[in-house]
C-alpha positions in Angstrom: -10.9 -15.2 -10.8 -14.2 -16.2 -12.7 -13.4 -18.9 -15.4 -15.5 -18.5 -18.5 -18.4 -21.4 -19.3 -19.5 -23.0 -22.7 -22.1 -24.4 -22.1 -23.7 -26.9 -24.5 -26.0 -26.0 -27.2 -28.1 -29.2 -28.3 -28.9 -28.4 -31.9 -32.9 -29.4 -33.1 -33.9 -31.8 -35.6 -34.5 -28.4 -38.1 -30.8 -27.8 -37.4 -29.4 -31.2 -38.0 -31.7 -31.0 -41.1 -30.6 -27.7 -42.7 -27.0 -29.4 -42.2 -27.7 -32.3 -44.3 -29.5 -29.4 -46.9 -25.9 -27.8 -47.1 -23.9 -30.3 -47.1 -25.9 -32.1 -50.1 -25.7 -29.0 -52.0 -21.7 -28.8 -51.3 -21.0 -32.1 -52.2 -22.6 -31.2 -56.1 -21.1 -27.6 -56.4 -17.6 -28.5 -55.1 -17.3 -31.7 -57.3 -15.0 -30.4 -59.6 -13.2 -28.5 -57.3 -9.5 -30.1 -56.5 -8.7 -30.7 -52.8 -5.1 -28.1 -53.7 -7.8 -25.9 -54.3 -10.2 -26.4 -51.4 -7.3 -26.1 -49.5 -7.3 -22.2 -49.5 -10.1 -22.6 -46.8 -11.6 -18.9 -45.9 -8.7 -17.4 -48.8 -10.9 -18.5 -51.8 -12.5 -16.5 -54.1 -15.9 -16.9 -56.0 -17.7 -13.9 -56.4 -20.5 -16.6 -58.2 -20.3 -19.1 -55.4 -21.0 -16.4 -53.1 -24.0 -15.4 -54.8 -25.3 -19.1 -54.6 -25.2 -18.9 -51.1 -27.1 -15.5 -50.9 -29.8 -17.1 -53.5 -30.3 -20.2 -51.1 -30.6 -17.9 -48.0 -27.3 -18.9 -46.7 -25.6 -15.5 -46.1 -27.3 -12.7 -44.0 -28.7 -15.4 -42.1 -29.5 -13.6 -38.3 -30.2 -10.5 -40.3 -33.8 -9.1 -39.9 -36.2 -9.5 -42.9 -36.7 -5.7 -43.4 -32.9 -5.4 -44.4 -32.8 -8.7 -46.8 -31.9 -11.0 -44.1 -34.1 -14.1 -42.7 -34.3 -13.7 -38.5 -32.3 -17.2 -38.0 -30.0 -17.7 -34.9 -26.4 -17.8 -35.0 -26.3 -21.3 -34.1 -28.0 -21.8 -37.7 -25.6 -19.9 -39.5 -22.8 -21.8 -37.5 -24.1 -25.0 -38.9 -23.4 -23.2 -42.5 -20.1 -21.8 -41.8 -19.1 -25.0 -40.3 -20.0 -27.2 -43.2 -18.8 -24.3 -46.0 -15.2 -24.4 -44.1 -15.4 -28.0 -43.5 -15.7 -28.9 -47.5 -13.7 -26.1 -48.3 -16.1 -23.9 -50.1 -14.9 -20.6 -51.5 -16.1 -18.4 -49.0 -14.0 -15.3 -49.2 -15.5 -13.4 -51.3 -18.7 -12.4 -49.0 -17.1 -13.5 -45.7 -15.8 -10.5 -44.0 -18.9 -8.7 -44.9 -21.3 -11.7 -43.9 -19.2 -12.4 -40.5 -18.6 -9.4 -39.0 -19.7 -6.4 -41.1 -23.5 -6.7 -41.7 -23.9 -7.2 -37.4 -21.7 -3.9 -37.1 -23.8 -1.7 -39.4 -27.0 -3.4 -38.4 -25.8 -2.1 -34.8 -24.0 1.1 -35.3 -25.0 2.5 -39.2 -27.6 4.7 -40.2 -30.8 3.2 -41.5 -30.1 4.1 -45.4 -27.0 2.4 -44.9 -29.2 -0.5 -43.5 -32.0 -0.4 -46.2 -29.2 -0.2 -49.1 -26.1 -2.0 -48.0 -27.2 -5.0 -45.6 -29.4 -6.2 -48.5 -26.6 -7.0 -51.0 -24.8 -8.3 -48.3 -27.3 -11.1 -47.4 -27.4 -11.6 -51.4 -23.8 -11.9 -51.6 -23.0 -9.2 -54.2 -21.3 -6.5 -51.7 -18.0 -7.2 -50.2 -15.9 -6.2 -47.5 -12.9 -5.2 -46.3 -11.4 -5.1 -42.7 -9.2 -1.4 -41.9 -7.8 -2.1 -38.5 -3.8 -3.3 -38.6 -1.5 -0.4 -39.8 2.6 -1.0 -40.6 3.7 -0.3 -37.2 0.8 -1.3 -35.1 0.8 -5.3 -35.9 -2.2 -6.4 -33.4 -1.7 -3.8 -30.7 -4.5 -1.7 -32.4 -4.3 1.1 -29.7 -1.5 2.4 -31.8 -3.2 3.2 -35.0 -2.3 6.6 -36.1 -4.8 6.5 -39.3 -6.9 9.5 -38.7 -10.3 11.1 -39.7 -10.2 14.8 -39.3 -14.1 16.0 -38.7 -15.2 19.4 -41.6 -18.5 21.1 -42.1 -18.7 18.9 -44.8 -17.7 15.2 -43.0 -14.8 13.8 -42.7 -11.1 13.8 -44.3 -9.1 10.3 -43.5 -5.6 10.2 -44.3 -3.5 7.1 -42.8 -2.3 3.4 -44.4 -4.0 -0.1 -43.3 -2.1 -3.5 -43.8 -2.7 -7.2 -44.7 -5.9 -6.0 -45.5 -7.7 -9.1 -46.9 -9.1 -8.6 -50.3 -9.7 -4.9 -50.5 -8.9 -5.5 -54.1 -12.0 -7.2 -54.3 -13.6 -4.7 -51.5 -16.4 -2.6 -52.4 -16.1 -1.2 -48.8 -13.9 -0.9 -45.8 -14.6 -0.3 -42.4 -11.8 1.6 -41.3 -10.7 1.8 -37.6 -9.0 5.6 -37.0 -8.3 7.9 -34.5 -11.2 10.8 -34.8 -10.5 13.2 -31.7 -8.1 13.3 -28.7 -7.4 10.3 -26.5 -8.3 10.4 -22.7 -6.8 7.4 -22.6 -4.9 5.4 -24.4 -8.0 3.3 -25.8 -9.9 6.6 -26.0 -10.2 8.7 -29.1 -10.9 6.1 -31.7 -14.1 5.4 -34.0 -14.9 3.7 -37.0 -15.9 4.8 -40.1 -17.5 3.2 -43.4 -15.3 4.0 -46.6 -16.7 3.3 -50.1 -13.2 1.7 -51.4 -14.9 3.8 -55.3 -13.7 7.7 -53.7 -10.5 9.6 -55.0 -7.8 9.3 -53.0 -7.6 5.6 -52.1 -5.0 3.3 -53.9 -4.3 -0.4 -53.1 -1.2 -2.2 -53.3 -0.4 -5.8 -53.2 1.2 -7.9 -50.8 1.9 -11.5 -51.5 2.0 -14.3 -49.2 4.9 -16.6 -48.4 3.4 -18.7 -51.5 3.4 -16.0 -53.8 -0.3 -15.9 -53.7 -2.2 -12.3 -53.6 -5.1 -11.5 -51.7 -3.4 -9.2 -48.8 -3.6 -5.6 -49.5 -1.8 -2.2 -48.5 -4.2 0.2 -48.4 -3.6 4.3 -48.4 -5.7 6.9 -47.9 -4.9 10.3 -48.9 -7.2 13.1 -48.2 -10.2 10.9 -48.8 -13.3 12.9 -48.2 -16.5 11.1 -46.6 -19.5 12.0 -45.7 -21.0 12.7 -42.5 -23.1 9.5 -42.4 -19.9 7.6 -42.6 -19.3 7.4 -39.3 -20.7 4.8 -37.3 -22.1 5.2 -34.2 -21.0 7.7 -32.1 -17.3 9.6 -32.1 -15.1 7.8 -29.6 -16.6 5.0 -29.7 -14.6 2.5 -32.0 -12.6 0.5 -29.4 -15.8 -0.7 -28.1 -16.9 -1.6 -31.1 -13.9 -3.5 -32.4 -13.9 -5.2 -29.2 -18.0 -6.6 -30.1 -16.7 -7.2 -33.7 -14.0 -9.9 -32.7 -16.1 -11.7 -30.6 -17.4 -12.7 -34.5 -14.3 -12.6 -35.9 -12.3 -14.9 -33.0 -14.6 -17.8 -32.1 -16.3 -18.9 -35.7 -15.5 -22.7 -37.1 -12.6 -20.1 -39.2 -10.6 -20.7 -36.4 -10.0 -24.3 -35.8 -11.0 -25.3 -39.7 -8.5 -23.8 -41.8 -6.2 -26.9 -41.9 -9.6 -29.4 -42.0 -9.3 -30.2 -45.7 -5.3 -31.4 -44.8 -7.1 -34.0 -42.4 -9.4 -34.8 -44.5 -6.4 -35.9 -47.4 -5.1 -37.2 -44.5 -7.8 -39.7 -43.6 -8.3 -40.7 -47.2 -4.6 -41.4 -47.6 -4.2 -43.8 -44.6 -7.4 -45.4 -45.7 -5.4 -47.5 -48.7 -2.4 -47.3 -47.0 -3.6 -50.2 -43.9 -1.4 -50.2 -40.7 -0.3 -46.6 -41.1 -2.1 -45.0 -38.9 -1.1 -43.7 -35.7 -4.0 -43.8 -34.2 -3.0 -42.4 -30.7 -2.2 -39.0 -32.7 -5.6 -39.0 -35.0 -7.4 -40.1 -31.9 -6.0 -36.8 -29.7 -6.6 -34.5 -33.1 -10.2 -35.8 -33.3 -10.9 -35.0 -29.6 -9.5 -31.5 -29.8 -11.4 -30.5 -33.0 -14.8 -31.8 -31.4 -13.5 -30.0 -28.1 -13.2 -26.6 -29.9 -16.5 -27.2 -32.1 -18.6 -27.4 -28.8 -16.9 -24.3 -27.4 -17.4 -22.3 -30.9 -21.2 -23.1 -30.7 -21.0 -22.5 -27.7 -19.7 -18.7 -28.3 -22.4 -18.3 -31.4 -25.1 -19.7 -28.1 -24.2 -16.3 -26.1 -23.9 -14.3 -29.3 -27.3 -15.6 -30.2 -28.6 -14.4 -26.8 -27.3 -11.0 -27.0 -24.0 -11.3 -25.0 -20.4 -10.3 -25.6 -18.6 -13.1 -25.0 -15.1 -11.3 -25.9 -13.1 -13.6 -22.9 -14.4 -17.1 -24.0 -14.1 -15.9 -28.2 -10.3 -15.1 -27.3 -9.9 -19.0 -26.0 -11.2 -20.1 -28.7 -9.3 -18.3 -31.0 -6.0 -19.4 -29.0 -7.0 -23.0 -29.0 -7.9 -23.4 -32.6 -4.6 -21.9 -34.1 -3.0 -24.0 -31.7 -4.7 -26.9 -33.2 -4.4 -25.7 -36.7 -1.1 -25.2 -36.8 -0.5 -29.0 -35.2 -2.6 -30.4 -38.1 0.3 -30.5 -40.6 3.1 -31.6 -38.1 0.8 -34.2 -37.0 0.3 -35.5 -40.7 3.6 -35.2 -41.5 4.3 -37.5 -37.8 2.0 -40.4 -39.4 2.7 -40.8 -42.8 6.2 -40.3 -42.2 7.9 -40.2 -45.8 5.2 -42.4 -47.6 3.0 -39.7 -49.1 3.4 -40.3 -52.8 0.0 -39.1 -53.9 0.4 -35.6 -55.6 -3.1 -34.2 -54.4 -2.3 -35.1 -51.0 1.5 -33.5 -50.8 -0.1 -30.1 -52.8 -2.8 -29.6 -50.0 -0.2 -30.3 -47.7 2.4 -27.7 -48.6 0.2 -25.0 -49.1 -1.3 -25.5 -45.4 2.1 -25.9 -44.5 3.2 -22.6 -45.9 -0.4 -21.2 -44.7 0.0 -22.7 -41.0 2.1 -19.2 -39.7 -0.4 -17.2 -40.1 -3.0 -19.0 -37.8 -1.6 -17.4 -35.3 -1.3 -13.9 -36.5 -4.6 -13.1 -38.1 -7.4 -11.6 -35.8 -5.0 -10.9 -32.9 -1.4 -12.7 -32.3 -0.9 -15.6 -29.4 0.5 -12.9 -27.4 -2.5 -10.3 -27.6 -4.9 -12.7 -27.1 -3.4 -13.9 -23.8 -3.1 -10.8 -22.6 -6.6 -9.9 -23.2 -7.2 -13.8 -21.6 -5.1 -12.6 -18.4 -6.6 -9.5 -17.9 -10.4 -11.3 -18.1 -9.3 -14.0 -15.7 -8.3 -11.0 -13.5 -4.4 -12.1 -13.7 -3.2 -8.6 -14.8 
């Protein structure tokens, strides 16, 4: 049974400087920005923030310069997720697309889908969506049934995806569906790039337990796609999805969404003296700097050209663990004395939000099992 590492990555005085760079420019844009609105972490919206980003260099980072990007390391465009999640910046718009899309299509697409999509994505003007859960598949995506039947002139995908963030917003999809006959039960599956413009697509929303709408339903009826719209090679798309969550699992998006509830937290106890428990901020502290060494740690290996799908999973596990302790843990130390309105509005929307931490990008339960099986227990 090997045990995964994280090894430390010392950051250089460029990194620590380009962290000061953002976090100067976050402190001016986000000014006027309430904290109930920061809040939403990695669920905000702005399109125009997003293009700020892509204007200072901020998006596309470990993109080559040929396709728009600027040939930094992941552990420099850590620094910037860290510090855009950290403030609460309204990331969502180009974060599906920055994350985990661009390295997928700079891998597995064609070079005209290079040369014309990868550009807007590292300006911040194209945005995706991810096509992977269906109704009756929840995390176990082995079970799709969404399928794209191969023509002389493409392809013809038919099927429904769920909780589809923001494909209302999307301009694309990558769309995870079965495109031949399974050898085995991971077998058979590729994925294919769907421009969310064509006929036969409809989108339906889905609204949170606030009320709030940026989940999707998403149908595909007899959608017709080009050739070219597959990406990389037929049968390949559980190997793919497999690379892809390494970048979706083990980002700061996974132990940060509840960070702007701390930080409330931390400015409420300040006028409130002998409040704090300090044994419970003390343990929070340690395990957010615990999970921030082994998420740079993760973007380290990704940086080098691994797959580091066993120690992304952990991460993922720890840091909804930790995320979802963040509002019982504020509720433990100020007891009933939080009178200030700001404070109790952040607090009940991560309240409300803290469920999902464990369902998005794999549930506990799938992500132990693929834990188990790497450690060689199963």
């Amino acid at each position: 049974m090997a045990l995964p590492t994280f090894p430390l990555e010392a950051t250089t005085p460029a990194q620590a400087a380009l962290r000061d760079e953002v976090r100067a420019f976050l402190a001016e844009a986000l000014t006027d920005l309430p904290a109930r609105e920061r809040a939403r972490s990695w669920t905000g919206f702005d399109a125009g923030f997003s293009r700020k980003l892509g204007e200072r260099g901020w998006l596309g980072m470990t993109l080559p310069k040929e396709y728009g990007g600027h040939d930094r390391s992941a552990v420099d465009r850590h620094i910037v997720v860290e510090e855009l999640l950290a403030a609460g910046a309204p990331v969502a718009a180009h974060w599906i697309a920055d994350r985990q899309s661009a390295p997928l299509i700079l891998r597995h697409g064609t070079e005209e889908q290079r040369r014309t999509i990868l550009p807007r994505i590292a300006a911040g003007t194209c945005f995706f969506g991810i096509g992977m859960s269906e109704a009756n598949s929840g995390s176990d995506l082995a079970s799709a049934r969404t399928r794209a039947e191969k023509t002389a002139d493409g392809y013809v995908l038919n099927g429904t995806k769920l909780w589809t963030t923001y494909a209302h917003k999307a301009h694309y999809m990558i769309v995870f569906c079965l495109t031949g006959q399974a050898e085995s039960r991971y077998g058979g599956f590729s994925q294919v790039l769907v421009d969310m413009s064509l006929p036969g697509i409809s989108v339906s929303p889905v609204l949170d337990i606030a009320g709030e709408h940026h989940f999707n339903e998403v149908s595909f009826d007899n959608v017709l796609l080009p050739p070219d719209a597959l990406l990389g090679k037929e049968g390949d798309g559980w190997a793919q999805v497999m690379s892809e969550l390494a970048f979706e699992r083990s980002g700061p998006d996974r132990f940060l969404s509840s960070f702007v509830l701390v930080d409330e937290l931390l400015r409420c106890l300040k006028r409130m003296p002998g409040a704090a428990e300090t044994s419970d901020l003390g343990r929070m502290v340690a395990r957010l700097m615990i999970l921030r060494q082994m998420s740079l740690s993760v973007a380290g290996r990704l940086a080098r050209g691994e797959q580091p799908v066993l120690a992304a999973a952990i991460v993922k596990d720890l840091g909804a663990l930790f995320e979802q302790d963040v509002p019982e843990i504020a509720r433990r130390v100020l007891h009933e004395n939080a009178s200030d309105p700001e404070y109790a509005a952040v607090f009940r929307r991560i309240l409300l939000a803290a469920p999902s931490f464990s369902l998005r990008g794999g549930t506990r339960e799938i992500l132990r099992g693929i834990i188990a099986r790497g450690l060689g227990l199963r």
